[in-house]
C-alpha positions as CSV (number, residue, x, y, z in Angstrom):
1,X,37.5,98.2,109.9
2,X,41.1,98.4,111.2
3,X,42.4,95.2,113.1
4,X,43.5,96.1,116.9
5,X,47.0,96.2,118.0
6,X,48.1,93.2,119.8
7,X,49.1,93.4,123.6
8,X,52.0,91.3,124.1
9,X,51.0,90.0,127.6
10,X,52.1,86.0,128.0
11,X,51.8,84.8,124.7
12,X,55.3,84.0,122.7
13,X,52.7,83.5,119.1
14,X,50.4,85.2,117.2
15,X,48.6,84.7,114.5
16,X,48.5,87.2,111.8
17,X,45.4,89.1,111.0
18,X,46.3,89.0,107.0
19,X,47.6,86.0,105.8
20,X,46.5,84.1,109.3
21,X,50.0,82.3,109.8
22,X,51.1,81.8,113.4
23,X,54.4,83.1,114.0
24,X,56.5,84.3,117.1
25,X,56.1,88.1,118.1
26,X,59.6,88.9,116.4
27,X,57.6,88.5,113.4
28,X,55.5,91.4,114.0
29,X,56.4,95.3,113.7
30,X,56.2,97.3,116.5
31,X,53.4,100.3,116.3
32,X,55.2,103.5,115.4
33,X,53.3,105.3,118.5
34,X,55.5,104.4,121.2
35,X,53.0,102.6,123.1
36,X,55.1,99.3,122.7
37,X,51.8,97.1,121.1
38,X,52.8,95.2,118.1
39,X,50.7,95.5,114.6
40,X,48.1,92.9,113.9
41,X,49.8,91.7,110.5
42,X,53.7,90.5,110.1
43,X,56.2,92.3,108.6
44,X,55.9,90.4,105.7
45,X,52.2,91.4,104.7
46,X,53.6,94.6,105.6
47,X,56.2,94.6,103.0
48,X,53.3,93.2,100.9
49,X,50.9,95.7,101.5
50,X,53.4,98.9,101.1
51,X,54.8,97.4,98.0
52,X,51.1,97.2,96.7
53,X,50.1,100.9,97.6
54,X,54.1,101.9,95.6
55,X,52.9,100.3,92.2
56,X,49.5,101.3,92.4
57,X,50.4,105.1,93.2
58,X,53.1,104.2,90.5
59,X,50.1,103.8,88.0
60,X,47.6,106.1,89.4
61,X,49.7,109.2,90.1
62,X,53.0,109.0,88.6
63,X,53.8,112.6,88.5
64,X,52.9,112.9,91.9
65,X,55.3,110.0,93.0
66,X,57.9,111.6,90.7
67,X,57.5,114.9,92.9
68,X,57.6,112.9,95.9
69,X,61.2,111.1,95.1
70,X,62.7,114.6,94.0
71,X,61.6,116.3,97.1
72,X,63.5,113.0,99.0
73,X,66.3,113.5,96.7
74,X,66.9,117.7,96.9
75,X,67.1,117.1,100.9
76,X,69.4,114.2,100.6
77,X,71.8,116.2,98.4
78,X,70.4,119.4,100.4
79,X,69.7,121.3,97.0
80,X,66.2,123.3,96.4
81,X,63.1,122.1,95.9
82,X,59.8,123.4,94.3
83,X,57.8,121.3,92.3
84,X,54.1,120.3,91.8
85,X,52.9,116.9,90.3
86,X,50.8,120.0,88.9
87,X,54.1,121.1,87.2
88,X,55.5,118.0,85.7
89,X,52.6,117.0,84.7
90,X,52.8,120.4,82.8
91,X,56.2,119.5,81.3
92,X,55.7,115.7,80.1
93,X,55.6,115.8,75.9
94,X,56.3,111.7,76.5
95,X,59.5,112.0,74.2
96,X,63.1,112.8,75.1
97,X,64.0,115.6,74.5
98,X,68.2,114.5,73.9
99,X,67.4,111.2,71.7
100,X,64.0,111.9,70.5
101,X,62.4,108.3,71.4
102,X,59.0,107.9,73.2
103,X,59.5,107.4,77.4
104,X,57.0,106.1,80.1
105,X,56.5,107.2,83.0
106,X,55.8,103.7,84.1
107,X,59.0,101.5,83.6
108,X,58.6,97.9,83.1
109,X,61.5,97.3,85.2
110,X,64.0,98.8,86.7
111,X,66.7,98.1,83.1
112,X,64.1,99.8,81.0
113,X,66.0,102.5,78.8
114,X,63.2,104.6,77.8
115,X,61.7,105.1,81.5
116,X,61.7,108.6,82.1
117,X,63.6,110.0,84.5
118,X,63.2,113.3,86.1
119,X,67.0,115.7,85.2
120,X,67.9,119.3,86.6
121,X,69.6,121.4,83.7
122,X,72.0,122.7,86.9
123,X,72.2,120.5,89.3
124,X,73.3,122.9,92.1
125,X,69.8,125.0,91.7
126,X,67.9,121.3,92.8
127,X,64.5,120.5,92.0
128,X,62.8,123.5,90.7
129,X,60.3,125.1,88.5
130,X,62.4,125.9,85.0
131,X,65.4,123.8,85.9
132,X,64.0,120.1,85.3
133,X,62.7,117.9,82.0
134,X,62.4,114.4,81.4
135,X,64.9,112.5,79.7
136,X,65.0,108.7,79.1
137,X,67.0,106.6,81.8
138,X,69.7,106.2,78.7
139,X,70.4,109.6,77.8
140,X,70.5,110.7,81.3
141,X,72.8,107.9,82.3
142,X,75.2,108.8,79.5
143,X,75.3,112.2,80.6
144,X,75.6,111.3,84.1
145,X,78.8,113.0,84.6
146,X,80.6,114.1,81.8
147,X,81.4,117.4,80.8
148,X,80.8,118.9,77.2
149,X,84.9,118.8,76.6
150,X,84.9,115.1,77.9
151,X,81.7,114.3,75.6
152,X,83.7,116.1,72.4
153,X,86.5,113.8,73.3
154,X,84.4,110.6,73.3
155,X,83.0,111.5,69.8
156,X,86.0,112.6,67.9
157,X,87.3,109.1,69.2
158,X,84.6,107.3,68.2
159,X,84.4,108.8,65.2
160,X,87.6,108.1,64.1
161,X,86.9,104.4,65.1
162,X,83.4,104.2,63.3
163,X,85.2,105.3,59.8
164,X,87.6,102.6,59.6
């Protein structure tokens, strides 16, 4: 059953309907439908509650999250999109393809190297069907923006450092 909206009116506290604290209305989010009513819960079982439904869709449907955060990302960087969680689902082998180590598509936390990351072989044609693969967060952060001249350079230097 979902809690009723609270009506302002004289009162300066209310008490939440989730973790039952009594706190003053600045403590409460406003309903997103314009009517001016606050939510029944405070913003910070709200923060609770949506962090809650992100690791359990993290779990539950991962590929579908993935498709979700590369659609935000192609219209931040206004690049094409077209994927399915149907798609990458499709595409996982659960090993990256650069290093050859195993990845997860749940990362323990947000340092972990071997969380797969979703990577467009050409970034300019975005987020689309034959253009993306999983790597791990390591290979893709080492070829974050280097180009295959700059990578040669790197190795013939540390080669010639290694040998000595």
């Amino acid at each position: 059953m979902k809690a009723s909206p609270i009506n302002i009116g004289k009162h300066s506290e209310f008490e939440c309907k989730c973790c039952l604290r009594v706190l003053p209305l600045s403590s409460f989010p406003v309903r997103n439908d314009r009517s001016g009513l606050l939510r029944p819960y405070c913003k910070q079982c709200a923060r609770d509650g949506n962090k809650a439904r992100y690791i359990s869709h993290k779990r539950n449907m991962p590929f579908k999250l993935k498709a979700t955060r590369a659609k935000s990302r192609s219209q931040s960087l206004s690049v094409p999109f077209g994927l399915t969680p149907e798609y990458l689902e499709g595409i996982w082998t659960g090993k990256c393809p650069v290093l050859g180590v195993e990845i997860y598509l749940v990362e323990k936390d947000r340092s972990d190297e071997f969380a797969a990351e979703l990577d467009r072989f050409i970034p300019a044609l975005g987020y689309v069907e034959g253009n993306v693969t999983f790597l791990s967060r390591r290979a893709n952060r080492l070829k974050n923006n280097v180009t295959s001249v700059e990578l040669k350079q790197l190795i013939n230097w540390m080669e010639k450092y290694e040998n000595n």
